[in-house]
N, C-alpha and C positions, 0 to 999 in steps of 0.2 A: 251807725256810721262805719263806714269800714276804712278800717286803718291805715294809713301810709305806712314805707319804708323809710326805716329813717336816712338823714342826710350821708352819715358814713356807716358803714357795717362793724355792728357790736359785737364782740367775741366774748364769751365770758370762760374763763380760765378755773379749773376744779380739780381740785388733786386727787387721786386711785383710790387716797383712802381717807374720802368723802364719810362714807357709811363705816368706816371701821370701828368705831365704839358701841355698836350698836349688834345686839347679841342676835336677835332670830332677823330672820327674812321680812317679816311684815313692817317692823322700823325699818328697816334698811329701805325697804321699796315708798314707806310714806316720805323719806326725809326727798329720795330720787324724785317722787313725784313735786314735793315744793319747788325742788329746783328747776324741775320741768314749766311750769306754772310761772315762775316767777322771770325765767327766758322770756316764755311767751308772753308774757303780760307787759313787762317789756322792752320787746319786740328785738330781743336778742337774735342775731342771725348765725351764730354758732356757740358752741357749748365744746371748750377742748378740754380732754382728760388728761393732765399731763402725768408720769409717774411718781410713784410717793408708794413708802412701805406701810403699812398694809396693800398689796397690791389688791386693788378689787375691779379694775377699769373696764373688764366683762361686763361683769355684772350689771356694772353704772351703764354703759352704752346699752347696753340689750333693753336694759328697761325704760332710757331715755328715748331707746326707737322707737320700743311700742308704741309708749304714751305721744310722741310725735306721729304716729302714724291714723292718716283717717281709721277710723272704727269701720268702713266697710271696705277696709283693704288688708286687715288685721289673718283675715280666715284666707289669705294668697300667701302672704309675706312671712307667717307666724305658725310654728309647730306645736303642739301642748308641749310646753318645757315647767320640769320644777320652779324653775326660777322665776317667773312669771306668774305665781300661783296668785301673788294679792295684786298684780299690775290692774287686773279689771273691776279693784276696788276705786283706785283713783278717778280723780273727779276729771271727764272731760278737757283740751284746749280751748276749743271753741275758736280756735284760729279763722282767719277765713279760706285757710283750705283744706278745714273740717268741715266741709259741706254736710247738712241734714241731707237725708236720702232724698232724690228728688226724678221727677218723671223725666223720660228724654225730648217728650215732646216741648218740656220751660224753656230748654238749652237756649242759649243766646250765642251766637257768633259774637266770637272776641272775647267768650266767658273761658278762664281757666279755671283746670282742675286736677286734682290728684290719680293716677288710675293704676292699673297695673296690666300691660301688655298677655294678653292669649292669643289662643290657636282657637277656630271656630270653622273646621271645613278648609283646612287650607290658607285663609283669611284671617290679617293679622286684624284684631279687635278690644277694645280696652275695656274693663271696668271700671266705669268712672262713680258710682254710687247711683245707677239711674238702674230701671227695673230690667234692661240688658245689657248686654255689652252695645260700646261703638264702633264701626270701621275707622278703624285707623289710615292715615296715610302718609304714605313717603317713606325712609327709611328708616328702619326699626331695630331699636336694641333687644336683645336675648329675650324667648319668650319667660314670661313669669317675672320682669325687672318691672321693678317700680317708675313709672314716667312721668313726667308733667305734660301735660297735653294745652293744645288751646283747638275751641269750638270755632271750624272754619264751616261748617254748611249745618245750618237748623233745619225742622221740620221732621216729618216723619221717622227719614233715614240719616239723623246725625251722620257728622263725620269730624275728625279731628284729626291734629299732627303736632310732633314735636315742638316741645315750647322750652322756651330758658328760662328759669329762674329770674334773671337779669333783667330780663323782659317784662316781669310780671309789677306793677306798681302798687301793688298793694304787700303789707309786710305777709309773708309766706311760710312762716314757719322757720324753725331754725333746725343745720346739719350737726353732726355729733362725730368729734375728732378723737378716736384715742392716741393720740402722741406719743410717742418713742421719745421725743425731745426731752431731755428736764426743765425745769421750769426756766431758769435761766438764759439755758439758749433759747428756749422758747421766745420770751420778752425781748434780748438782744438780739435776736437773728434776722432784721431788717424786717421780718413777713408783719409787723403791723406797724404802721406810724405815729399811733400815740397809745403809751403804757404805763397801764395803772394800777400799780398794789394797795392794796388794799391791810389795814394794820392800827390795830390797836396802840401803837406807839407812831403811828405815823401823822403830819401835821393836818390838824382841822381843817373838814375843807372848806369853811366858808374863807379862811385864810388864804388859800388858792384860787379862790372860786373866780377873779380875772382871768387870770393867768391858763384856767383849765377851760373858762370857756372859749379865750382865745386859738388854743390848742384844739379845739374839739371842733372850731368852726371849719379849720382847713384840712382836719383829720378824713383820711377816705377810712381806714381800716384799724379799729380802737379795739385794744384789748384792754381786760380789767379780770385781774387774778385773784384768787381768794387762796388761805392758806388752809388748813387742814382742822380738825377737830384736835389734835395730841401737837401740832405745832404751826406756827405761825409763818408768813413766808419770808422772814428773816433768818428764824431758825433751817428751812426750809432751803434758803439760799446758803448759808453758811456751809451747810454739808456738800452743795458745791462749787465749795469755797470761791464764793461768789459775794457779792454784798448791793442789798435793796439799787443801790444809790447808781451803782454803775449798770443797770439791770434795767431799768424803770424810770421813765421820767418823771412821775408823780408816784410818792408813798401817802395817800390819805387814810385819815380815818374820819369812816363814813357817819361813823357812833356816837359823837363824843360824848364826856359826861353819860356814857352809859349805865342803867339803873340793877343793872346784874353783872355779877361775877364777870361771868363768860359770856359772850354771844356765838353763837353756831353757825358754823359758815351757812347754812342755807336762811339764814337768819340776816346773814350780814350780807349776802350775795341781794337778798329782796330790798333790804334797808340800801343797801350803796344803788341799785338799779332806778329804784327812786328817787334820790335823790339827783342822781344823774338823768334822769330822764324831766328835772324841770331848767337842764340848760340843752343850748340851742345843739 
């Protein structure tokens, strides 16, 4: 079954220093991959980095693109870098526009895809994961950008053109924000209309859970923030000098009665996504 979009667009909120307790590169790039995994599963449509010391927010984004990026558009888009050495450990999205490689002859008009615009003789032509490029048509961003196309002529000699995101009805993957904002402006600054901390001290949500679904029915643009591995986003707000309550219209906790110490934001980001993902 291929997945819908959901009714309003989920952001989920992740601090710079996500991975900073974590000594080598290969923890660092597993916990990036949960997080990655757990957007898409679900069906988070953005992933913002906001700032937090450890600054790491490189790092996080570079390897949330990869592992966002189809596998046969990896060898256009992607350099051999250090930092990417265990990214081709992680386990596939399997999104649906992670398309398995496939012939051009299947193509379907009105089918979209993922590709990345070249030069082929002159002729702008994309690689969408089919055993060659396609003629592209109409007008064209930079050659070597990554583009969303959609299949306007089947048959032998496909052909395609610019597609929007917007357009597309099935959930699509999610973009990757590093933010200059703090957190706080982030939350307060109009850009979403309903906001959710997320907080080991904050109220149970089956105690909200009216009141959030109500919220969430007429929400277009839902953020839902998570705090740090060394501090919470109380603590997180206080530095500046800021407080949950004037920031956030909901503080829950996703957890309650948790059976461990600690839970780990990639831990608490999968745990609250679920639960949030059995209201409307």
């Amino acid at each position: 079954m291929t997945p819908s979009r959901r009714r309003s667009r989920l952001s989920v909120a992740v601090p710079a220093s996500l991975v900073a307790e974590y000594a080598n590169l290969r923890d660092k790039t597993e916990v990036i991959g949960r997080v990655a995994r757990s957007a898409a599963i679900f069906r988070a449509e953005e992933i913002v980095i906001y700032p937090d010391q450890p600054e790491e927010s490189a790092l996080i984004k570079l390897i949330l693109g990869y592992v966002e990026t189809p596998q046969y558009l990896r060898k256009h888009l992607y350099n051999v870098r250090p930092e990417l050495q265990y990214a081709g450990t992680l386990p596939p999205l399997r999104t649906p526009h992670h398309q398995l490689e496939a012939h051009a002859a299947n193509l379907r008009v009105g089918e979209f895809r993922e590709g990345v615009l070249l030069d082929q003789q002159g002729v702008n032509v994309v690689d969408i994961g089919v055993e060659k490029p396609i003629r592209f048509v109409g007008k064209s961003p930079s050659r070597g950008s990554r583009v969303t196309v959609k299949i306007i002529e089947a048959g032998p000699e496909p052909r395609c053109e610019m597609a929007r995101r917007a357009d597309i009805p099935t959930y699509w993957g999610f973009e990757i924000q590093a933010s200059k904002r703090p957190l706080g402006e982030l939350a307060s600054g109009g850009f979403y209309d309903l906001t959710i901390a997320t907080s080991r001290t904050g109220s149970p949500i089956a105690s909200e859970e009216e009141r959030l679904k109500a919220k969430l029915v007429e929400a277009r643009n839902v953020l839902v923030a998570f705090g740090s591995p060394r501090a919470g986003i109380q603590e997180i707000l206080r530095r500046e000098h800021r407080d949950v309550g004037d920031c956030f219209q909901f503080n829950l906790n996703t957890v309650p009665d948790q059976g461990t110490e600690t839970v780990r934001t990639e831990e608490a980001i999968h745990a609250t996504l679920a639960v949030l993902n059995l209201l409307p």
